[in-house]
TORTI-732531 format. One line per field, with one value per atom (N, C-alpha, C, CB): residue in three letters; x, y, z; atom name. Coordinates in Angstrom, 2 decimals, padded with zeros to 5 digits, m for minus. Glycine has a CB too. Example, Ala and Ser with C-alpha at 12.3 -4.5 7.8 and 13.67 -1.06 7.14 Angstrom:
BEGIN
residuo <- c(ALA, ALA, ALA, ALA, SER, SER, SER, SER)
x <- c(013.19, 012.30, 013.20, 011.31, 012.85, 013.67, 012.90, 014.08)
y <- c(m005.69, m004.50, m003.30, m004.47, m002.25, m001.06, 000.03, m000.60)
z <- c(007.80, 007.80, 007.80, 009.05, 007.08, 007.14, 007.87, 005.72)
atomo <- c(N, CA, C, CB, N, CA, C, CB)
! end
This chain:
BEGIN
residuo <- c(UNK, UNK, UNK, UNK, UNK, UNK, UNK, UNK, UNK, UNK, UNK, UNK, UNK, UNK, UNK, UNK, UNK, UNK, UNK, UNK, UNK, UNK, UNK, UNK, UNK, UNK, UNK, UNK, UNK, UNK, UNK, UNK, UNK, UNK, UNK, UNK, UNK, UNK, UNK, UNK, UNK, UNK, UNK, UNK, UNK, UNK, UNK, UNK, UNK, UNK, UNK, UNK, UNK, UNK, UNK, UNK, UNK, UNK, UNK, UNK, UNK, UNK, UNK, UNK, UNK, UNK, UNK, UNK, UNK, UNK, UNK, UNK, UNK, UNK, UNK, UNK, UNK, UNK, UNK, UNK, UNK, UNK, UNK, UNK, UNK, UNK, UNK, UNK, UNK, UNK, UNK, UNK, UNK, UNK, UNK, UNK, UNK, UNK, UNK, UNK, UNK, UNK, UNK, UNK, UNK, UNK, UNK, UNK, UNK, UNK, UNK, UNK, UNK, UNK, UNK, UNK, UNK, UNK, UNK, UNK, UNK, UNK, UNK, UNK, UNK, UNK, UNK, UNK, UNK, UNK, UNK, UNK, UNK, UNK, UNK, UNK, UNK, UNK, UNK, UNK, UNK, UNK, UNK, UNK, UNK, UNK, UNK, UNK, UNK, UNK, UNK, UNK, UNK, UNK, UNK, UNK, UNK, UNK, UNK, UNK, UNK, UNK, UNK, UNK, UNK, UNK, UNK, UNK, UNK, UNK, UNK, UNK, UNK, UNK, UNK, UNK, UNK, UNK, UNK, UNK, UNK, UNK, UNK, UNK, UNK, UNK, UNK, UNK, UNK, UNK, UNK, UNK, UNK, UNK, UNK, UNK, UNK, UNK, UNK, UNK, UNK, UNK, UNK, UNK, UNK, UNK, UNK, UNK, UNK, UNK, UNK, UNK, UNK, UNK, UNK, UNK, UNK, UNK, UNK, UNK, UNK, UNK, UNK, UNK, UNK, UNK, UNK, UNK, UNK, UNK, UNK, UNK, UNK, UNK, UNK, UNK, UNK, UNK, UNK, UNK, UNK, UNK, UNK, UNK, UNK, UNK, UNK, UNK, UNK, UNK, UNK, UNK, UNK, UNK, UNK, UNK, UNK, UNK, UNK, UNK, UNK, UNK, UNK, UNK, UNK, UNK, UNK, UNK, UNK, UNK, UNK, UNK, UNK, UNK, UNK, UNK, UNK, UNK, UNK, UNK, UNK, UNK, UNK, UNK, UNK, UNK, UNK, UNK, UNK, UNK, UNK, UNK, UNK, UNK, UNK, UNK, UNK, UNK, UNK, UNK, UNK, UNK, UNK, UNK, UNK, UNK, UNK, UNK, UNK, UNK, UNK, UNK, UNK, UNK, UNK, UNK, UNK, UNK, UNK, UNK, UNK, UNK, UNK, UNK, UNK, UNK, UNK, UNK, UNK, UNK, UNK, UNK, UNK, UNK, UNK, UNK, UNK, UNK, UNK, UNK, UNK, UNK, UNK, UNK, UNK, UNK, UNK, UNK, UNK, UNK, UNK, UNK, UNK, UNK, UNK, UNK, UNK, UNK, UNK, UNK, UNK, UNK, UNK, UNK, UNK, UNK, UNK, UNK, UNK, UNK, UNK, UNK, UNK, UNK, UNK, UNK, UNK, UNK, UNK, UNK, UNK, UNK, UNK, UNK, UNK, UNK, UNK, UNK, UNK, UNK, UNK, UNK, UNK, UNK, UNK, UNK, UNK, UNK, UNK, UNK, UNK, UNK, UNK, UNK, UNK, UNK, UNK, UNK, UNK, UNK, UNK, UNK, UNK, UNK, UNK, UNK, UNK, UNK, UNK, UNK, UNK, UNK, UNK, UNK, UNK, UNK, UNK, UNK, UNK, UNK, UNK, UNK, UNK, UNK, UNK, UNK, UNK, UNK, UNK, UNK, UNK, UNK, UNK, UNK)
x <- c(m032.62, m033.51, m032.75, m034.24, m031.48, m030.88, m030.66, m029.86, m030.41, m029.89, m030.89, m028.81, m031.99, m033.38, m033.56, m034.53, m033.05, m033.60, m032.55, m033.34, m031.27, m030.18, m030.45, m028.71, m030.64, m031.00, m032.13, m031.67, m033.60, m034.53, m034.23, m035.33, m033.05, m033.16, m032.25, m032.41, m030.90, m030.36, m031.10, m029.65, m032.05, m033.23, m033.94, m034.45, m034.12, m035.13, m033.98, m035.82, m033.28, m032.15, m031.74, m031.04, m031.56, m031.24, m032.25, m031.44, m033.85, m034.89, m035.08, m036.38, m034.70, m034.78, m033.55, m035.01, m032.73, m031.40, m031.75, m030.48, m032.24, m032.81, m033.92, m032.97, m034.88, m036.02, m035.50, m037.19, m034.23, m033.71, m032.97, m033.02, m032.47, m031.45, m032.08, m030.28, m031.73, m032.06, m031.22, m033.00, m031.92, m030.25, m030.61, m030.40, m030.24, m029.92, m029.57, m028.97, m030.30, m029.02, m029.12, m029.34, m028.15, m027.81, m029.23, m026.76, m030.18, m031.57, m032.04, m032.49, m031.86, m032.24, m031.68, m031.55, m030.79, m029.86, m029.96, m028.11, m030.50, m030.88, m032.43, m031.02, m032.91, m034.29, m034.31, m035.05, m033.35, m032.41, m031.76, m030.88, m031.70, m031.02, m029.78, m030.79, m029.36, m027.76, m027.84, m026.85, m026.98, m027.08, m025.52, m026.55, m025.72, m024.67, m023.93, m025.61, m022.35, m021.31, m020.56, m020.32, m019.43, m018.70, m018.46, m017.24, m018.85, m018.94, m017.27, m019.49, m017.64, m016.03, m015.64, m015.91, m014.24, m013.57, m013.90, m011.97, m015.01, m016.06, m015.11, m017.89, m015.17, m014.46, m013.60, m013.76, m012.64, m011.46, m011.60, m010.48, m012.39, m012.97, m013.92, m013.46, m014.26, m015.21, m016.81, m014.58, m017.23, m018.50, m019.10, m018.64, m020.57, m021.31, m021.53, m023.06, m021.58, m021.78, m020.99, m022.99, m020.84, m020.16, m020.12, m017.93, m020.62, m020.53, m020.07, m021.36, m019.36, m018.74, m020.54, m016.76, m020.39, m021.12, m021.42, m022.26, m022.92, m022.82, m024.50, m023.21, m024.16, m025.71, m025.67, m025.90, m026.51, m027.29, m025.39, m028.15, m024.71, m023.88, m022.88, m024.08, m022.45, m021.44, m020.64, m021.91, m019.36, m018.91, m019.29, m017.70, m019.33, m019.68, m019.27, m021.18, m018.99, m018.44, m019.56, m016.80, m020.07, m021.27, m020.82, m022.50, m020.75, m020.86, m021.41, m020.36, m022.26, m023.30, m022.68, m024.28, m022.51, m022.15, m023.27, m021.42, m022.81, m023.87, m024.18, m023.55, m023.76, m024.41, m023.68, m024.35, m024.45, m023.84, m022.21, m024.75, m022.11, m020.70, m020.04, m021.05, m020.31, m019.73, m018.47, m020.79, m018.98, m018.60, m016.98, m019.69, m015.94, m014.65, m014.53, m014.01, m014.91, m014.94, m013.34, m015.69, m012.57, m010.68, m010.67, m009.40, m011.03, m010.43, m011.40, m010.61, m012.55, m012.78, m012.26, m014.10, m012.29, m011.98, m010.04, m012.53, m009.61, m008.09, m008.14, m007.19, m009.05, m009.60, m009.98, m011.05, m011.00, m011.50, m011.10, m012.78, m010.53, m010.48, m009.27, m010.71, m009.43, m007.54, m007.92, m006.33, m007.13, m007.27, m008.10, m006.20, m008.83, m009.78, m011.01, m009.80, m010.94, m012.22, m012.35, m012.14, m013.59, m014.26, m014.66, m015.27, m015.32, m016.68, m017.09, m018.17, m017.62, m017.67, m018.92, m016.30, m019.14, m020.92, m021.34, m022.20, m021.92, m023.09, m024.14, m022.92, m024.86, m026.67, m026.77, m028.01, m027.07, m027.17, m025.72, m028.64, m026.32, m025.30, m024.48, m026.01, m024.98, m024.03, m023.33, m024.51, m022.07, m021.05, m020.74, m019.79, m020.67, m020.51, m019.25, m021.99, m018.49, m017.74, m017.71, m016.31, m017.44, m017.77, m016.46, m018.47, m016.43, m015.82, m016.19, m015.19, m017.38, m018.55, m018.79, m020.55, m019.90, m020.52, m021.92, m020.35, m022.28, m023.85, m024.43, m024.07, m023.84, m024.43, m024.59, m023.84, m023.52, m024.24, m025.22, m023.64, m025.30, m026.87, m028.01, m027.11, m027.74, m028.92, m028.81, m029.35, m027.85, m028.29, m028.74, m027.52, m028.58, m029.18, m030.77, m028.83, m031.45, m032.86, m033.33, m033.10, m032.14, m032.48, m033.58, m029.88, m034.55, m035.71, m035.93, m037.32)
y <- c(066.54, 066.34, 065.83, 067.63, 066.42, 065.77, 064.41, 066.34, 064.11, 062.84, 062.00, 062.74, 062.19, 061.53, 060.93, 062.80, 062.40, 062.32, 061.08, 064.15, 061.52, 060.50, 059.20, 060.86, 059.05, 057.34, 056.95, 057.11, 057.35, 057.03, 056.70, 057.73, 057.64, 057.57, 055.95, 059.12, 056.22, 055.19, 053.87, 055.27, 053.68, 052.53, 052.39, 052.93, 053.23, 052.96, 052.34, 054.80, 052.85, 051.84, 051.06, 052.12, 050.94, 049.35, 047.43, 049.70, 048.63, 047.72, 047.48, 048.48, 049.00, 048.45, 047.96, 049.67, 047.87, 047.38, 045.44, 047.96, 045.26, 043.93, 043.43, 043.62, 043.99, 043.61, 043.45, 044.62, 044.37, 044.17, 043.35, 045.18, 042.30, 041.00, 040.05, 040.99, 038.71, 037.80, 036.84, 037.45, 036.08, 035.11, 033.58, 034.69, 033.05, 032.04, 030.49, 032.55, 029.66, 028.31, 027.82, 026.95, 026.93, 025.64, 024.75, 024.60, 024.63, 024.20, 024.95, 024.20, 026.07, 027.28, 027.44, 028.48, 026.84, 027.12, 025.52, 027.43, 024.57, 023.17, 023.16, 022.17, 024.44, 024.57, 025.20, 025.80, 025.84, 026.44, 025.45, 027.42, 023.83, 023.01, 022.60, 023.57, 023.06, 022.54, 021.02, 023.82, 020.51, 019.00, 019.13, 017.87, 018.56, 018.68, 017.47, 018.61, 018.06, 016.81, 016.81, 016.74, 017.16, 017.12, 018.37, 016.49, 018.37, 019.45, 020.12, 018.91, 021.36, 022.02, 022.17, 023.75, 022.77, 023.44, 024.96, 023.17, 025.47, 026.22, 027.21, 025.46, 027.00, 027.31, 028.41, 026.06, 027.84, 028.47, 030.12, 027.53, 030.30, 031.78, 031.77, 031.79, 031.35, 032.64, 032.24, 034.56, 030.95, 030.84, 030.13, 030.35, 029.64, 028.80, 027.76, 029.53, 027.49, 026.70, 026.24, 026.81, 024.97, 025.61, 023.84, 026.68, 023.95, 023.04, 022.61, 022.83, 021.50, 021.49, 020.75, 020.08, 021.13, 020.36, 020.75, 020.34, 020.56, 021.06, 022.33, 018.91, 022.89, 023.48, 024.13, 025.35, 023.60, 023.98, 023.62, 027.07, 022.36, 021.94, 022.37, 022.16, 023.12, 023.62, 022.81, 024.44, 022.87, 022.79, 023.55, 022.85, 024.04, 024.93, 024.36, 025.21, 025.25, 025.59, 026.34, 026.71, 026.74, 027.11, 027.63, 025.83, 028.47, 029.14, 029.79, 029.53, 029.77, 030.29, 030.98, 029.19, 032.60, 033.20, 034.01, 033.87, 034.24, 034.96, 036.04, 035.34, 036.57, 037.93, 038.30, 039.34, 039.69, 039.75, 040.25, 040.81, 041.04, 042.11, 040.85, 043.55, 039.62, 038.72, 037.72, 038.20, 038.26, 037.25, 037.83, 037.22, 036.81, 036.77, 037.23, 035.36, 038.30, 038.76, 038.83, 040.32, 038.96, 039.04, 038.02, 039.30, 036.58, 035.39, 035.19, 034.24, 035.17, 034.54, 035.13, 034.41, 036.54, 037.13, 037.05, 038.29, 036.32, 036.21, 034.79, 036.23, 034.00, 032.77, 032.85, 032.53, 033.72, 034.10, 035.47, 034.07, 035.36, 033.88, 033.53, 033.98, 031.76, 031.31, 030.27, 030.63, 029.33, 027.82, 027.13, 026.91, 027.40, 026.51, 026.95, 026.21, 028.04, 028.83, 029.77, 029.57, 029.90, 030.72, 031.99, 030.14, 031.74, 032.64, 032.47, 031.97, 033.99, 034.26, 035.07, 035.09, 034.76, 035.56, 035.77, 034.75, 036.80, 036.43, 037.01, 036.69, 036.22, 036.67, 036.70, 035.44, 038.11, 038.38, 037.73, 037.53, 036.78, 035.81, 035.02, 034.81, 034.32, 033.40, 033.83, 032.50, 033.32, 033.27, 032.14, 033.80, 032.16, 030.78, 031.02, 030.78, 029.96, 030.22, 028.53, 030.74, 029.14, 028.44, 027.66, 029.54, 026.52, 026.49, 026.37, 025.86, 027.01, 027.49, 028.89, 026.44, 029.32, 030.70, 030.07, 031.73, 029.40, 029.05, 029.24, 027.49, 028.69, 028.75, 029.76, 028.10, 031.19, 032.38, 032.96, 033.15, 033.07, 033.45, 032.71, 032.94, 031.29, 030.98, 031.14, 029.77, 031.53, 032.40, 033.67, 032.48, 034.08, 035.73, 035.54, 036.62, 034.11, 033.70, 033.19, 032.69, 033.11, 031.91, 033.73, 031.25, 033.20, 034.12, 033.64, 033.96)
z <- c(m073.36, m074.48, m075.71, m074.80, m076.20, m077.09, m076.80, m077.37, m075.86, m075.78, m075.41, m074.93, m075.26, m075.75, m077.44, m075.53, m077.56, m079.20, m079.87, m080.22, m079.74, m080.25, m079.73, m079.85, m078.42, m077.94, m078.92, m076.11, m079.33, m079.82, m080.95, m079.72, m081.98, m083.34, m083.20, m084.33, m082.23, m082.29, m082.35, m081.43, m081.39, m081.33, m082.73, m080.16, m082.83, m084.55, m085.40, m085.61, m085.38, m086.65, m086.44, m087.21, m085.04, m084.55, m084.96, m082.77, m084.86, m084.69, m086.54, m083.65, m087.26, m089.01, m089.06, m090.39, m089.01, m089.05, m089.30, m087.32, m087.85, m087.86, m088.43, m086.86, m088.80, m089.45, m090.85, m089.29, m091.44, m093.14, m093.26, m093.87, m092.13, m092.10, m091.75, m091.24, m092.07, m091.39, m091.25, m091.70, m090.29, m089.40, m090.32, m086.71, m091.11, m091.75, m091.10, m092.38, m091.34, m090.75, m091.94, m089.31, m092.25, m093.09, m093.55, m092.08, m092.82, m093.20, m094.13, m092.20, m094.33, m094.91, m096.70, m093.86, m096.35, m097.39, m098.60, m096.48, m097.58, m098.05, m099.00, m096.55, m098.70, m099.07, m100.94, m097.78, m100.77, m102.50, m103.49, m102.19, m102.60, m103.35, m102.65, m104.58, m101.63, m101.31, m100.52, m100.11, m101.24, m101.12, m099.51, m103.29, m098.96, m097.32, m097.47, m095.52, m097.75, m097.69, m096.58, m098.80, m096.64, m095.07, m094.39, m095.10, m092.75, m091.93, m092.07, m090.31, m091.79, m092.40, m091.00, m093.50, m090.73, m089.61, m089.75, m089.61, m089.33, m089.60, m088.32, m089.43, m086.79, m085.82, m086.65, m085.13, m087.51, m087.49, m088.08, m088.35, m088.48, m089.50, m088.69, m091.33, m087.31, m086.63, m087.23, m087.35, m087.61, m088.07, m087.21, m089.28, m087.17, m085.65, m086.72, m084.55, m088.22, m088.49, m090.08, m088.20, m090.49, m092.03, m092.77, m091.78, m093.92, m094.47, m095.91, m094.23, m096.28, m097.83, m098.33, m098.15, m099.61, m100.19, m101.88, m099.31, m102.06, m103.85, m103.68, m105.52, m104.67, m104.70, m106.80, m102.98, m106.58, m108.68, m109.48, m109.19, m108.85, m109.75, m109.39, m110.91, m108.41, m107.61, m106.78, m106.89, m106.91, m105.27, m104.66, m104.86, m103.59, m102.46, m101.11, m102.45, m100.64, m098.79, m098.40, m098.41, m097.19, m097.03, m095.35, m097.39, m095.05, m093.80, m093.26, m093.55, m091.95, m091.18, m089.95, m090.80, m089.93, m089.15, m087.89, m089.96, m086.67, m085.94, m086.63, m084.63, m087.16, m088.03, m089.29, m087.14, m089.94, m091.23, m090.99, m092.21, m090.02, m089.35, m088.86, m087.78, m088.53, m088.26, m089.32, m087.85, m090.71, m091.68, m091.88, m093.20, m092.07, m092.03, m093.55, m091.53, m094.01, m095.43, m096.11, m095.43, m095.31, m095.65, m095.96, m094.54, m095.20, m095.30, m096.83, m093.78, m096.98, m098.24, m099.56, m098.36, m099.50, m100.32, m101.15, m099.65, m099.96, m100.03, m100.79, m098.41, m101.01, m101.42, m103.26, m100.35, m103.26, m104.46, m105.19, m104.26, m106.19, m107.24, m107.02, m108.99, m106.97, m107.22, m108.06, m105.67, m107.36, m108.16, m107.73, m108.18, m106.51, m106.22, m106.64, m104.94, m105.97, m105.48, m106.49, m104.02, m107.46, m108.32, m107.92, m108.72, m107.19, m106.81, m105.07, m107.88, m104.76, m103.21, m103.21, m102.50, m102.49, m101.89, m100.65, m102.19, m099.97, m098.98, m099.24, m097.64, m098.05, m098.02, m096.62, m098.74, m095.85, m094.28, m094.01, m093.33, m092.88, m092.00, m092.78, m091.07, m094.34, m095.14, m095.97, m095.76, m095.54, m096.85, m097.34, m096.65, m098.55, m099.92, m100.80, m101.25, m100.85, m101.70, m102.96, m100.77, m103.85, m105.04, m105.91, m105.92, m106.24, m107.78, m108.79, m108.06, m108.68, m110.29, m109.78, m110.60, m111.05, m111.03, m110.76, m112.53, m110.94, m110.56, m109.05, m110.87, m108.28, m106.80, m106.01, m106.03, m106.12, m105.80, m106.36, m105.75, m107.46, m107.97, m107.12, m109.64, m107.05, m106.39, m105.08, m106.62, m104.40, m103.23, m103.08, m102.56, m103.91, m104.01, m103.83, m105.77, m104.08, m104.06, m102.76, m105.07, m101.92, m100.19, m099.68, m098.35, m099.06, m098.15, m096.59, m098.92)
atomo <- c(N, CA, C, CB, N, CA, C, CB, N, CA, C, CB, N, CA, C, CB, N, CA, C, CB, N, CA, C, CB, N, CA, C, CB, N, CA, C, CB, N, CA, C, CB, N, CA, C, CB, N, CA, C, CB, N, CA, C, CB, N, CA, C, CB, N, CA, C, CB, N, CA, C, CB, N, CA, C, CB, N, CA, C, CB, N, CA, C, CB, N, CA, C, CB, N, CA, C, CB, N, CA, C, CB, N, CA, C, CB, N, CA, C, CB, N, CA, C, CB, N, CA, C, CB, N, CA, C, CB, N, CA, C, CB, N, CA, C, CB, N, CA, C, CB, N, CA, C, CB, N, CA, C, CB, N, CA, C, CB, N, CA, C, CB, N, CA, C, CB, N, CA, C, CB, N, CA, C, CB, N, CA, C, CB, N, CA, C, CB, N, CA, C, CB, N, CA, C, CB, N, CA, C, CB, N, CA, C, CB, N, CA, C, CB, N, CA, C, CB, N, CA, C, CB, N, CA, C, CB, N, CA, C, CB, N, CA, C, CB, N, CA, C, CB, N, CA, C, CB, N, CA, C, CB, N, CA, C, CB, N, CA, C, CB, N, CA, C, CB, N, CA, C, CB, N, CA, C, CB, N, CA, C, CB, N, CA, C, CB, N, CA, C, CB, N, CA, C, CB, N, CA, C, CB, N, CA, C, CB, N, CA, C, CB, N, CA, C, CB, N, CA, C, CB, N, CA, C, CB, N, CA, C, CB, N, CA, C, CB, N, CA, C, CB, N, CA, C, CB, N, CA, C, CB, N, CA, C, CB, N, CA, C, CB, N, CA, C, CB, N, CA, C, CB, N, CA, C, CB, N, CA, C, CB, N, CA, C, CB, N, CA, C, CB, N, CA, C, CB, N, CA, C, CB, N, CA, C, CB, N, CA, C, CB, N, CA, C, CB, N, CA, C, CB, N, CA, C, CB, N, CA, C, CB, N, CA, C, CB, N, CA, C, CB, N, CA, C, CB, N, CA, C, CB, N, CA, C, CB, N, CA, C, CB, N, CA, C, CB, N, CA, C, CB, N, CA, C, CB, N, CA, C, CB, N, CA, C, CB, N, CA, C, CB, N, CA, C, CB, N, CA, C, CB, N, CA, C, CB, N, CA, C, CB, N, CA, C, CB, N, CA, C, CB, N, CA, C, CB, N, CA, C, CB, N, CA, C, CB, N, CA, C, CB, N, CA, C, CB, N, CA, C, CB)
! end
């Protein structure tokens, strides 16, 4: 019986777990304004998808991971802040990294 109970609860958080994330592509992210310049070496940090480009006046890098537990959070964070890179963000599956402050805010708005 316990281990009824623990499998079930486990299932319920699994199923809100997923209903409070959502899986993102690059189309998604084009809909906020991001203008798509050159496809990145996305591969190398473990992403399915990743693109340079601009969004609300930004540079921006733009990466689309299979999930949120998926995102290479060391590697960007070892990034931001330096000389290039301003500013770092995600939303679910995307991580953004910036050489402005403008373009994560407007991801905090992608649905």
């Amino acid at each position: 019986m316990k281990k009824l109970i623990i499998l079930s609860f486990s299932m319920f958080l699994a199923i809100i777990t997923s209903a409070l994330s959502k899986d993102f592509k690059i189309n998604d992210v084009e809909k906020i304004g991001f203008q798509k310049g050159d496809q990145q070496f996305y591969q190398m940090i473990g992403a399915i998808d990743g693109w340079g480009g601009t969004l609300d006046g930004d540079t921006v890098e733009v990466y689309i991971f299979e999930s949120k537990k998926k995102i290479n959070d060391a590697f960007f964070k070892s990034q931001v802040p330096g000389d290039t890179w301003k500013d770092y963000c995600t939303k679910d599956n995307v991580a953004l990294i910036s050489k402005g402050k403008n373009a994560c805010k407007l991801l905090k708005k992608l649905k």
